[in-house]
C-alpha positions as CSV (number, residue, x, y, z in Angstrom):
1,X,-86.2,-20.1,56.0
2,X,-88.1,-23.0,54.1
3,X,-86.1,-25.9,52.2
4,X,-87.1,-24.4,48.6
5,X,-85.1,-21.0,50.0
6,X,-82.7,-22.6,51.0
7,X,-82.3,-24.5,47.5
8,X,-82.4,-21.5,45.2
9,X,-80.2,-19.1,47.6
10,X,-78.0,-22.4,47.6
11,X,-77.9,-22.4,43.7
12,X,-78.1,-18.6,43.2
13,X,-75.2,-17.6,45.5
14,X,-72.8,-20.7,43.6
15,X,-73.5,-18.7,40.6
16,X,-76.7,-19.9,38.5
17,X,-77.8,-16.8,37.3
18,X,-80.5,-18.4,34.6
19,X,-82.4,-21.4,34.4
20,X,-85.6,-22.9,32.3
21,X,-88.4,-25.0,33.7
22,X,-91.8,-25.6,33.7
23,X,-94.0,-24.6,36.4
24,X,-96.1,-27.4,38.2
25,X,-97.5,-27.1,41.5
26,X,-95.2,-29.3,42.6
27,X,-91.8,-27.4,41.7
28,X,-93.6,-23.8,42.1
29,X,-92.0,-22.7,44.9
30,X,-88.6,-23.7,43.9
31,X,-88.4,-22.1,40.6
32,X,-90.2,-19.2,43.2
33,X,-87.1,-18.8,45.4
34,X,-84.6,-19.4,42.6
35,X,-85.7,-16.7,41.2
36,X,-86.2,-14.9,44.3
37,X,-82.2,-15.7,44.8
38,X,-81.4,-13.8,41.6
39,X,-81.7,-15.8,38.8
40,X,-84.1,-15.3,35.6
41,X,-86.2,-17.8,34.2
42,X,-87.6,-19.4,31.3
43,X,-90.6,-21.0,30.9
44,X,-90.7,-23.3,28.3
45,X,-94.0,-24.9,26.6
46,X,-92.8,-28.8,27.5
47,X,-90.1,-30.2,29.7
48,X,-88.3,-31.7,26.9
49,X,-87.9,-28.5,25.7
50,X,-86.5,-27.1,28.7
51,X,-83.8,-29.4,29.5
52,X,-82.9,-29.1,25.9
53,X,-82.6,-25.2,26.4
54,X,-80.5,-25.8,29.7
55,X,-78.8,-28.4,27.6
56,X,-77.8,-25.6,24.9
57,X,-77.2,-22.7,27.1
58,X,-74.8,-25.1,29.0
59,X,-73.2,-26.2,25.3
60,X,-73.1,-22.6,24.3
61,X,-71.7,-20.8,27.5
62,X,-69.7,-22.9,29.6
63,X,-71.6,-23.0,32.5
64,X,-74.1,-25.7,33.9
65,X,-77.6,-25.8,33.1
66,X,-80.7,-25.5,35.4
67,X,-84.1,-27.0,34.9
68,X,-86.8,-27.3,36.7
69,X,-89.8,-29.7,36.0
70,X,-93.2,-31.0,38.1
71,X,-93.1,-34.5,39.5
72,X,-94.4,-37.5,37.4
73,X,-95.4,-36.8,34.1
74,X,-93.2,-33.5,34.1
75,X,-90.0,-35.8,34.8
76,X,-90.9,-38.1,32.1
77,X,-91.6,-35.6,29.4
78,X,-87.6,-34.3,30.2
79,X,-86.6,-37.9,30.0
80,X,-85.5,-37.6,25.8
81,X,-83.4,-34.5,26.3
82,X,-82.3,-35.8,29.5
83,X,-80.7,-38.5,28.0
84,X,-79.1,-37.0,25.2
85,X,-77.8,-34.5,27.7
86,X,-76.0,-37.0,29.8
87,X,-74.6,-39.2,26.7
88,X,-73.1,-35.4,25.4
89,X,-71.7,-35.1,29.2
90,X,-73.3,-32.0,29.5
91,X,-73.2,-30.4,32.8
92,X,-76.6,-29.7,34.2
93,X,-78.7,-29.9,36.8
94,X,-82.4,-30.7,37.1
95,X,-84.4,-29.7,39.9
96,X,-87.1,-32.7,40.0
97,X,-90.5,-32.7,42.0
98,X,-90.5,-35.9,43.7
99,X,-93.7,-37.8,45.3
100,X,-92.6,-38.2,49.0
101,X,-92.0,-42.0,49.9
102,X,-94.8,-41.7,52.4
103,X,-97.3,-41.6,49.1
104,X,-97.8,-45.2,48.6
105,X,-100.4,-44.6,46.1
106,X,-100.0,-41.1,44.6
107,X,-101.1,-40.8,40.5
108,X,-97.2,-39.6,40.3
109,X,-95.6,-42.1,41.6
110,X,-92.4,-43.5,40.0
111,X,-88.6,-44.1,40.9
112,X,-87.6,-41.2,39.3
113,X,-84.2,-41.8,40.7
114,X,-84.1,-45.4,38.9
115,X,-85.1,-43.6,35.6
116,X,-82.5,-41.0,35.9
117,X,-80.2,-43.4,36.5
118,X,-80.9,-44.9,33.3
119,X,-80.6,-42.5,30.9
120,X,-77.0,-42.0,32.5
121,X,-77.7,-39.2,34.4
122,X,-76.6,-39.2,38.3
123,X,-79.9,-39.1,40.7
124,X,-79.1,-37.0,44.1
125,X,-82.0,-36.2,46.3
126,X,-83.2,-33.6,49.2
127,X,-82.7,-35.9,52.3
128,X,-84.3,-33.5,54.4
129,X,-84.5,-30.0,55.7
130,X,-81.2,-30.3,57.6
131,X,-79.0,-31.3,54.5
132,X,-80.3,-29.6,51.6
133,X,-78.2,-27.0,51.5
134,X,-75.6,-29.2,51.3
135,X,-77.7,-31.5,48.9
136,X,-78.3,-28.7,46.3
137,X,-74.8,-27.6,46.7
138,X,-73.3,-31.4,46.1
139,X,-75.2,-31.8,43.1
140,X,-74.1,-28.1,41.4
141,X,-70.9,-29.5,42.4
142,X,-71.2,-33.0,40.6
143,X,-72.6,-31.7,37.9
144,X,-69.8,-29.4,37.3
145,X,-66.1,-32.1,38.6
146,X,-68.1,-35.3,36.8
147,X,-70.0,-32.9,33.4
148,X,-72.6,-35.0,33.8
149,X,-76.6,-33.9,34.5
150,X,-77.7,-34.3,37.8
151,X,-81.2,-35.0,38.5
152,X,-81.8,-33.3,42.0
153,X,-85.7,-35.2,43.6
154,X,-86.9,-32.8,45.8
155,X,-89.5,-34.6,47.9
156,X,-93.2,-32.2,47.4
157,X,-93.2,-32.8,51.5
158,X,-90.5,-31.2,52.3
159,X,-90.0,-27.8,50.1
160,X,-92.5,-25.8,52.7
161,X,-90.7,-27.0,56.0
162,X,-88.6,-24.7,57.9
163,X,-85.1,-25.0,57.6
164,X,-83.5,-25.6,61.6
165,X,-80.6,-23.9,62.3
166,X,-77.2,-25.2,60.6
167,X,-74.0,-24.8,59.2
168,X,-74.2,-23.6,55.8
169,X,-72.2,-25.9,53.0
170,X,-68.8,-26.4,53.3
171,X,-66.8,-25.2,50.1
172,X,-64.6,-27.4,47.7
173,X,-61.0,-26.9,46.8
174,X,-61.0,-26.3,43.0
175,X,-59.7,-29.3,41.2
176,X,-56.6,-29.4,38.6
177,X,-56.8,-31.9,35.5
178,X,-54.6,-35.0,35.7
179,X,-51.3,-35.1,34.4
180,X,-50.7,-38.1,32.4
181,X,-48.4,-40.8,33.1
182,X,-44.7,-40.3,31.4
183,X,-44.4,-43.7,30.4
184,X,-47.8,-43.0,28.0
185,X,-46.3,-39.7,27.1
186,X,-43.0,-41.1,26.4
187,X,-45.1,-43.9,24.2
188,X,-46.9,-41.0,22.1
189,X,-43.5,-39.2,21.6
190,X,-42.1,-42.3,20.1
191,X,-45.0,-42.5,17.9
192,X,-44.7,-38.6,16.6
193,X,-40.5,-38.9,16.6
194,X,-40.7,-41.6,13.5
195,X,-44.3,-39.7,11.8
196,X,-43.8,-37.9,8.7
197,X,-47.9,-37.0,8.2
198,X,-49.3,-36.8,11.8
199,X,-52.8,-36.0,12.3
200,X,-54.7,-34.6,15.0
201,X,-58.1,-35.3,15.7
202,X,-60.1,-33.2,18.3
203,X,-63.1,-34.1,20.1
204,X,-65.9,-32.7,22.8
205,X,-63.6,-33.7,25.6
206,X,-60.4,-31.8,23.9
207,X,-62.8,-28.9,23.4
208,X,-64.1,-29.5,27.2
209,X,-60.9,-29.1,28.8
210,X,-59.6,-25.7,26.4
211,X,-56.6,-27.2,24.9
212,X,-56.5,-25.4,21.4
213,X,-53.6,-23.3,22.2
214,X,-51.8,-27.0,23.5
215,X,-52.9,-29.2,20.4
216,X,-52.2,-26.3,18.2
217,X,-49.1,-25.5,19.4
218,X,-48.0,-29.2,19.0
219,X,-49.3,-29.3,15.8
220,X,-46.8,-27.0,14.5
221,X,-43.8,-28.9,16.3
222,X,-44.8,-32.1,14.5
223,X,-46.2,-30.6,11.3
224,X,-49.5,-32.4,12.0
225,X,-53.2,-31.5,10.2
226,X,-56.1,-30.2,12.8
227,X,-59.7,-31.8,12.6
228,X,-62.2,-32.1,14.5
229,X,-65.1,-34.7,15.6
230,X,-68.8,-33.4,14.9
231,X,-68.7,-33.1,18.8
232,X,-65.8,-30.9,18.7
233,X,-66.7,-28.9,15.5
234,X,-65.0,-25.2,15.8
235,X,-62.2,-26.1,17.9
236,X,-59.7,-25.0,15.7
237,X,-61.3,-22.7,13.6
238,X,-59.1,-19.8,11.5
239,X,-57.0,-22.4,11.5
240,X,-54.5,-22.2,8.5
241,X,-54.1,-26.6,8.5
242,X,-57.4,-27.2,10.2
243,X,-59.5,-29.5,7.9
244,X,-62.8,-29.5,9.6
245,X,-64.5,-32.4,10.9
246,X,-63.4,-35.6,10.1
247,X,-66.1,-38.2,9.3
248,X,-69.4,-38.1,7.6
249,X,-69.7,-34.3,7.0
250,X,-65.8,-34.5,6.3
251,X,-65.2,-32.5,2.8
252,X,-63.4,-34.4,0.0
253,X,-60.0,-32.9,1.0
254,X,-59.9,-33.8,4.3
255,X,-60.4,-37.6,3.5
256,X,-57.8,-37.2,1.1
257,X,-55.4,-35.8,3.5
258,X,-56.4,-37.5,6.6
259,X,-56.4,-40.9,4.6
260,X,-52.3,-40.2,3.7
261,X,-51.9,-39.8,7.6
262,X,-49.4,-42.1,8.7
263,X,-49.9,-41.1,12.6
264,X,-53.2,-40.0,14.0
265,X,-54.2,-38.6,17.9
266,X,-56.9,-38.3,19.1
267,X,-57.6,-36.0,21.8
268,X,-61.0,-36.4,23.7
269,X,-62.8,-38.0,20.5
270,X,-63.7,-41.8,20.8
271,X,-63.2,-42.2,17.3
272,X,-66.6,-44.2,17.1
273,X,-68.1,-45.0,13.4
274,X,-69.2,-41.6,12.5
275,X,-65.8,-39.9,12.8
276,X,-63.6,-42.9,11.4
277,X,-66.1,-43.2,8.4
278,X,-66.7,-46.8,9.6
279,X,-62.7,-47.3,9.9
280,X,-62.1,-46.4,6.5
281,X,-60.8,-42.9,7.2
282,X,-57.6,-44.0,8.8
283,X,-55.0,-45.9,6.5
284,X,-54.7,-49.5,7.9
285,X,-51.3,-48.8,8.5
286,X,-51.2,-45.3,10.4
287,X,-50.5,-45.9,13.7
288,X,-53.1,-44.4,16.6
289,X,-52.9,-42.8,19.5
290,X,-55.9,-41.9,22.1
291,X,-56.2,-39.5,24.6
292,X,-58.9,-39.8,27.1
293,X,-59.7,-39.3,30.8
294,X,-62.4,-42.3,30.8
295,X,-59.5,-44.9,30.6
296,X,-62.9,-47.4,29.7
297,X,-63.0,-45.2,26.3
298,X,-59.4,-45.9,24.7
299,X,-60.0,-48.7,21.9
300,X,-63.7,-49.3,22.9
301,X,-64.7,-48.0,19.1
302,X,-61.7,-47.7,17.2
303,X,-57.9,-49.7,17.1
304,X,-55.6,-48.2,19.1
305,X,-52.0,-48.5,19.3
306,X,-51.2,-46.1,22.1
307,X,-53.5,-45.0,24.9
308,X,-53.0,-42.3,27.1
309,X,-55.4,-41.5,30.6
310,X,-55.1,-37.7,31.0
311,X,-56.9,-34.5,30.3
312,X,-56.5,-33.1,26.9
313,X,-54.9,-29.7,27.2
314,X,-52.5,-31.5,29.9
315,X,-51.4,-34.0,27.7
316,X,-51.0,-31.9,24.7
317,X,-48.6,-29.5,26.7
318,X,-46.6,-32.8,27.8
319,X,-46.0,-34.4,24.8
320,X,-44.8,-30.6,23.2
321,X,-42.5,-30.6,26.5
322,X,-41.2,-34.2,25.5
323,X,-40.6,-33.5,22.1
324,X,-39.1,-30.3,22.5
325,X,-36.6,-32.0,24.7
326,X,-35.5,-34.5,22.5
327,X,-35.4,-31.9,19.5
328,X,-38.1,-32.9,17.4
329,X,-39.4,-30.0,15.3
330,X,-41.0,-31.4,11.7
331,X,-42.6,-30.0,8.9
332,X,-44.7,-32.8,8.5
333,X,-48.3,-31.4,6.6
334,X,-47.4,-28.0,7.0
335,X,-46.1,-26.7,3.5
336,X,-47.4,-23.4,1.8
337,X,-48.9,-25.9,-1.0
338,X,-51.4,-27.5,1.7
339,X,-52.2,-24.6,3.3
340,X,-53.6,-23.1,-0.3
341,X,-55.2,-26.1,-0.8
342,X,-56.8,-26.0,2.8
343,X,-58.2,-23.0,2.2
344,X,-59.2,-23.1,-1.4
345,X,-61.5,-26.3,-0.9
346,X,-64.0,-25.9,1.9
347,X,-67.5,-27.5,1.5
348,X,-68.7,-24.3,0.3
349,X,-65.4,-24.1,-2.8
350,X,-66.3,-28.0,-3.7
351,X,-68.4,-28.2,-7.0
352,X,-72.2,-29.5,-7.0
353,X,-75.0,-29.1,-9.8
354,X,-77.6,-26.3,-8.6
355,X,-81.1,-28.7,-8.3
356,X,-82.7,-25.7,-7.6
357,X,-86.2,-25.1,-9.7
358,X,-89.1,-23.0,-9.5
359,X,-90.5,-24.7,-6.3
360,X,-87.8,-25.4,-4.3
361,X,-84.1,-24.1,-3.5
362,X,-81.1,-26.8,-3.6
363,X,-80.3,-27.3,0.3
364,X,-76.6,-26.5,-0.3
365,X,-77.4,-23.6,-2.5
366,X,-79.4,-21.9,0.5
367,X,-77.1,-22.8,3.0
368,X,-74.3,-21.1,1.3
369,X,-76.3,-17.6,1.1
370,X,-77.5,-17.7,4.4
371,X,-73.8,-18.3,5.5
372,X,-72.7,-15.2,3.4
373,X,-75.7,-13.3,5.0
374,X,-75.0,-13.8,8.7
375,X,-73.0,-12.1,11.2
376,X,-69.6,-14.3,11.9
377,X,-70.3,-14.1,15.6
378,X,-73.1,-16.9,15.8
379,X,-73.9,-20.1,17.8
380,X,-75.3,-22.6,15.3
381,X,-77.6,-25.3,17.3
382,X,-78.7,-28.2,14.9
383,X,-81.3,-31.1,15.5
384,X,-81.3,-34.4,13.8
385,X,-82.4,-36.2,10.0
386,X,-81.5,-36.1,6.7
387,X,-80.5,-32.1,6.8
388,X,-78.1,-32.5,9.6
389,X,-75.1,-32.6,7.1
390,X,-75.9,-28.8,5.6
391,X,-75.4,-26.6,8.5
392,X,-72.1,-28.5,9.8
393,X,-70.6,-28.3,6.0
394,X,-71.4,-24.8,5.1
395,X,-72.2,-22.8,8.3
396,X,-69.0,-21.1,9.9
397,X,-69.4,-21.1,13.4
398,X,-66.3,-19.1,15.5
399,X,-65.2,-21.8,17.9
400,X,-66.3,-24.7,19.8
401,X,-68.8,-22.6,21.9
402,X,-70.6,-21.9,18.5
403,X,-71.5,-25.4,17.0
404,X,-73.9,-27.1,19.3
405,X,-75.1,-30.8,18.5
406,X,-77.5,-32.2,20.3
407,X,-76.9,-35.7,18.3
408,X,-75.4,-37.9,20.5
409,X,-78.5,-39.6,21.3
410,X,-80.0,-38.8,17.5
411,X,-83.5,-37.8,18.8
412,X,-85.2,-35.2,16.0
413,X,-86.8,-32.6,18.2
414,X,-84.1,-31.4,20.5
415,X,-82.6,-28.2,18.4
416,X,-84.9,-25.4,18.2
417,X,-85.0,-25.6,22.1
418,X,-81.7,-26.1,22.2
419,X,-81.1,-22.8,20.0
420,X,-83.1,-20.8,22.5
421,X,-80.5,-22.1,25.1
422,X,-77.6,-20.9,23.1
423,X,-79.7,-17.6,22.4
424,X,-80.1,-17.0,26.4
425,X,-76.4,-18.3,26.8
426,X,-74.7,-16.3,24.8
427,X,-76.9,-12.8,23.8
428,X,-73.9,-11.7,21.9
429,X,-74.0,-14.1,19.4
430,X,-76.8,-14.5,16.9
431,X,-78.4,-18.1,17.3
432,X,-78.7,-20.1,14.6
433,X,-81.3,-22.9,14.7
434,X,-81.0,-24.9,11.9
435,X,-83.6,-28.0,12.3
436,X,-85.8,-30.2,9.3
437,X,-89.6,-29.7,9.1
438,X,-90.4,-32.8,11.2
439,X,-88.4,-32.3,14.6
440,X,-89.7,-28.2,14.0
441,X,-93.5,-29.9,13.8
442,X,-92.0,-31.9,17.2
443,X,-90.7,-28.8,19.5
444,X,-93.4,-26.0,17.5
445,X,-94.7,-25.2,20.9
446,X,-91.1,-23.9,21.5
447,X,-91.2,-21.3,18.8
448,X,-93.9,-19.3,20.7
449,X,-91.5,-19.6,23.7
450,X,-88.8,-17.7,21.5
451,X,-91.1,-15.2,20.7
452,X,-93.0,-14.6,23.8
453,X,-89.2,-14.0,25.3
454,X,-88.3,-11.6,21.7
455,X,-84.7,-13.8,21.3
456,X,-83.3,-12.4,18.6
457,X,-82.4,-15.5,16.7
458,X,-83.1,-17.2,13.5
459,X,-84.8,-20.8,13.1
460,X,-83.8,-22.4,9.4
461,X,-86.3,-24.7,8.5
462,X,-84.8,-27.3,5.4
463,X,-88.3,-28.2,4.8
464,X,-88.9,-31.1,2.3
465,X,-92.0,-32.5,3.6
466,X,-90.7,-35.5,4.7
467,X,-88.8,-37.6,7.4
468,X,-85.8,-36.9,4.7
469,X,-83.5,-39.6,5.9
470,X,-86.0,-42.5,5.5
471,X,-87.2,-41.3,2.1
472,X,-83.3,-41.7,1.0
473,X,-82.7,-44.8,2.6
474,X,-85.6,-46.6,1.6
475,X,-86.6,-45.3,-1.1
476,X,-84.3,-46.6,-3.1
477,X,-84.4,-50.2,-2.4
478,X,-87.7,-50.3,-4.2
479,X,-89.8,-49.6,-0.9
480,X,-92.8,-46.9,-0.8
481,X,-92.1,-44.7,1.4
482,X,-95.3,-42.7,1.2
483,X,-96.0,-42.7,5.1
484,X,-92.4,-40.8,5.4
485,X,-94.1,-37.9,3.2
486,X,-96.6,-35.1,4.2
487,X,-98.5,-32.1,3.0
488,X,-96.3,-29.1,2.5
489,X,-96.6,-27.0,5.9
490,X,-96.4,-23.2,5.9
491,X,-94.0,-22.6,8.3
492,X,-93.8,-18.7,7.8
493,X,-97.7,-18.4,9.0
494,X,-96.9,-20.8,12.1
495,X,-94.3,-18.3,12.6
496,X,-96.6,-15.2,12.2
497,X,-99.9,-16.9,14.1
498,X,-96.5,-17.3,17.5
499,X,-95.7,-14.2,17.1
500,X,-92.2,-14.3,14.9
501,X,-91.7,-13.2,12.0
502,X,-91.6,-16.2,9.1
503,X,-90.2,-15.5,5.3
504,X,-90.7,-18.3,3.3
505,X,-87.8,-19.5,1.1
506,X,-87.7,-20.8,-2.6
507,X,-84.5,-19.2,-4.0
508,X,-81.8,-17.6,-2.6
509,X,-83.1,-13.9,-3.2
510,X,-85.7,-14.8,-1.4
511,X,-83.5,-14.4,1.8
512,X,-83.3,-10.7,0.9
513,X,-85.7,-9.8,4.0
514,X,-83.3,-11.3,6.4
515,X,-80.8,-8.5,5.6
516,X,-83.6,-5.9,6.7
517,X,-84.5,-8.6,10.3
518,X,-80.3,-8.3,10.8
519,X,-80.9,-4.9,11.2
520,X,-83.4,-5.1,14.4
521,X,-83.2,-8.7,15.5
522,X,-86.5,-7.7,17.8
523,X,-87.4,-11.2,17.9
524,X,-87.5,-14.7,16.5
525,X,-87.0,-14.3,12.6
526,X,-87.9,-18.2,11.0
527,X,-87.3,-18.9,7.8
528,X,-89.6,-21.8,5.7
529,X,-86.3,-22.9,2.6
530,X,-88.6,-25.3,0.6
531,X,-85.6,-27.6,0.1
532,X,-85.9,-29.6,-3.0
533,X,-86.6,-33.5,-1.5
534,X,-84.8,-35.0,-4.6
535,X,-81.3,-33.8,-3.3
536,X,-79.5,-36.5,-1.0
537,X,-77.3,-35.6,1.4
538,X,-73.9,-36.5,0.7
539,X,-73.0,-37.6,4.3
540,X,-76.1,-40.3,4.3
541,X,-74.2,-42.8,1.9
542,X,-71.8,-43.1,5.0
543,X,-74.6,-42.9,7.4
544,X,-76.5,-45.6,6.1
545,X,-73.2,-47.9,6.5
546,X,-74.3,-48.3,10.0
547,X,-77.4,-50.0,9.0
């Protein structure tokens, strides 16, 4: 058996049934015998791309993501959507053509392990035919315990060698999550026993380790509110106290309520400036709490009083087993008269002046239909600029599964791909790419990739001709921002000319056609909503805080 074999039996038999890649002649016959092992590929149109789509499937379904990409050149085009894979702690693995350290003066030379290394991913390599078994196996396995990428250098030299006889790789126990110290639980009790308005504030990592049922359940014994980071955004959704996400694209109510909060957890959230509205979210005086496993992470971005080193779901479940025992059952947010209020002003409830015209639709205007027009069970994958706020405010999205945000490296360009992911991840669900006309002009070449595959998803373009956030930010200081504006592009023909179908958008009836696409879904459906430029987002005032 050769060493590439070996690799995608290796990675096929530990359960990757799909992966996305493009083919070099240096990673040929690996994506070869991973598909020979059983898994399906996807070939995307540039490496970005396809990390970004084993980013999303990973975001989308649980399980790691597997990409593979050509030495060189094909390493560095992964390099942006590697690195917002690994600051999200996304577990995947990228299978890397490497230049074998004999080639001194190889065109692809390059420490790819140095460069991975940097964009906080972990770099593994194929020592030699003997150990990569083991090598491929150890870095499914990192990938996985650490949710972290792992860039996997497979040396061009060696894939086509014969693998010598050898024990095949040992397996791992399966690993529990830490319990956390009951000195830091007893701490948190403390905090909750003397709270009247407790909050709690979910992130990624509380999403990561499935504690809804745990922080939901403690929610009711202390009478606390439910919200979420961006990160974590569906966590607690159906919710009758959740709030939504806290932060920037937090809706009126919920910085009324979360402002009264005179206790506030966080579970797996850093609390960084986005989610504490640059530390004005939190009353000066509430007292705070953070849950984390990196203990490096408690008070880095936000004041905290209380710090606790655990998993999520195992904490949450500890501090309901502390205060059950010392009887503490509170009302706290919890009355009928929130609840109504809860649900009677969402995003979509708060009032707004229509800036629609003849030209172009109002942003929040077309988000609202399209909500109204799309199944419930959808995965909702966004990119990055002045849009961003729109689908996290008015698109419902089922749980945590459903909301993916590639932002946490704020690279435009990452979400259509990052939609197919979610589209091959989870086939059940309708995919929802919602991305602005400049990071769609960025990934285009990825639109052909959802069509020549038929995914049954829809791309929302908010097209305003313009890098929208740069327009709002400068523009009103008195600066021309001229080179931040283009000519209109027709989206709908780029559609048609790839092979989708395209509708282009200027008022909500003209989403009428999508009700017909529901009916089929036989491929990508995109959809050109001429956005009305004038409108500013309401999350950039907080946005531009930063600045």
């Amino acid at each position: 058996m050769r060493v590439s074999e070996v690799i995608g039996r290796t990675l096929a038999g530990r359960g990757v049934e799909v992966f996305f890649g493009l083919v070099g002649s240096g990673n040929f016959s690996v994506v070869e015998a991973l598909r020979a092992g059983g898994a399906r590929f996807y070939s995307s149109r540039h490496e970005c791309g396809a990390v970004s789509m084993a980013d999303g499937y990973a975001r989308a379904s649980g399980e790691v993501g597997v990409c593979s990409v050509h030495q060189g050149p094909g390493f560095t085009n992964a390099l942006t959507g590697l690195t917002e894979a690994a600051k999200n702690r996304t577990p995947l693995v990228l299978l890397a053509a490497d230049t074998p350290p004999s080639a001194l003066w190889s065109n692809f030379k390059l420490d790819q392990g140095a460069l991975a290394r940097t964009t906080g991913a972990i770099a593994e390599r194929v020592r030699g035919p003997e150990t990569a078994a083991e090598d491929a196996a150890r870095a499914l396995r990192r990938a996985r315990v650490e949710r972290r990428p792992v860039v996997l250098n497979i040396p061009i030299d060696l894939v086509e060698r014969d693998l010598p006889d050898g024990e095949a790789p040992r397996e791992r126990p399966e690993l529990r999550a830490p319990r956390p110290a009951e000195g830091s639980v007893a701490a948190v009790a403390d905090l909750l026993a003397a709270s009247e308005r407790p909050v709690i504030v979910a992130g990624r990592g509380a999403a990561l380790s499935g504690a809804r049922e745990a922080l939901e359940s403690l929610g009711e014994r202390v009478g606390a509110i439910l919200a979420t980071s961006a990160m974590g955004h569906g966590l607690f959704a159906g919710s009758p106290y959740a709030v939504g996400i806290a932060g920037g694209f937090a809706s009126p109510l919920a910085v009324e309520l979360l402002g009264q909060a005179d206790a506030v957890l966080a579970f797996g959230a850093s609390l960084n400036h986005w989610t504490a509205r640059h530390g004005r979210l939190f009353s000066s005086t509430a007292n705070i709490a953070q849950v984390d496993l990196d203990e490096e992470a408690i008070g880095a971005l936000h004041r905290a009083d209380v710090g606790v080193v655990g998993d999520a779901g195992a904490t949450a479940r500890a501090l309901a087993e502390e205060l059950e025992g010392r009887g503490v059952q509170k009302t706290g947010f919890r009355t009928r008269e929130v609840a109504r209020e809860i649900s009677a002003r969402r995003w979509r409830e708060e009032p707004y002046e229509d800036e629609g015209t003849a030209e172009f639709v109002d942003p929040r205007t077309f988000s609202i239909a399209l909500d109204d027009l799309l199944p419930a069970e959808r995965t909702v994958a966004t990119d990055s600029g002045h849009f961003l706020g729109y689908p996290a405010m008015y698109l419902e999205v089922p749980d945590h599964h459903g909301f993916v945000f590639p932002n946490a490296f704020q690279s435009v360009g990452l979400g259509l791909a990052c939609g197919i992911g979610a589209a091959v991840g989870r086939p059940e669900r309708l995919a929802v790419a919602a991305v602005g006309d400049g990071g769609a002009l960025m990934a285009l070449g990825e639109l052909e990739t959802a069509a020549r595959y038929r995914l049954p998803m829809v791309v929302a373009i908010y097209n305003d001709a313009a890098y929208g956030a740069e327009v709002h930010h400068f523009g009103p200081m008195g600066r021309s921002v001229d080179e931040a504006r283009f000519p209109e592009t027709d989206f709908a023909a780029l559609a048609r000319a790839a092979g989708a179908e395209g509708i282009t958008v200027r008022s909500p009836e003209d989403l009428a056609p999508v009700k017909e696409w529901l009916g089929r879904r036989d491929g990508p459906l995109v959809i050109d909503a001429k956005v009305n430029p004038d409108v500013r987002a309401e999350w950039l005032e907080e946005a531009f805080r930063a600045h």
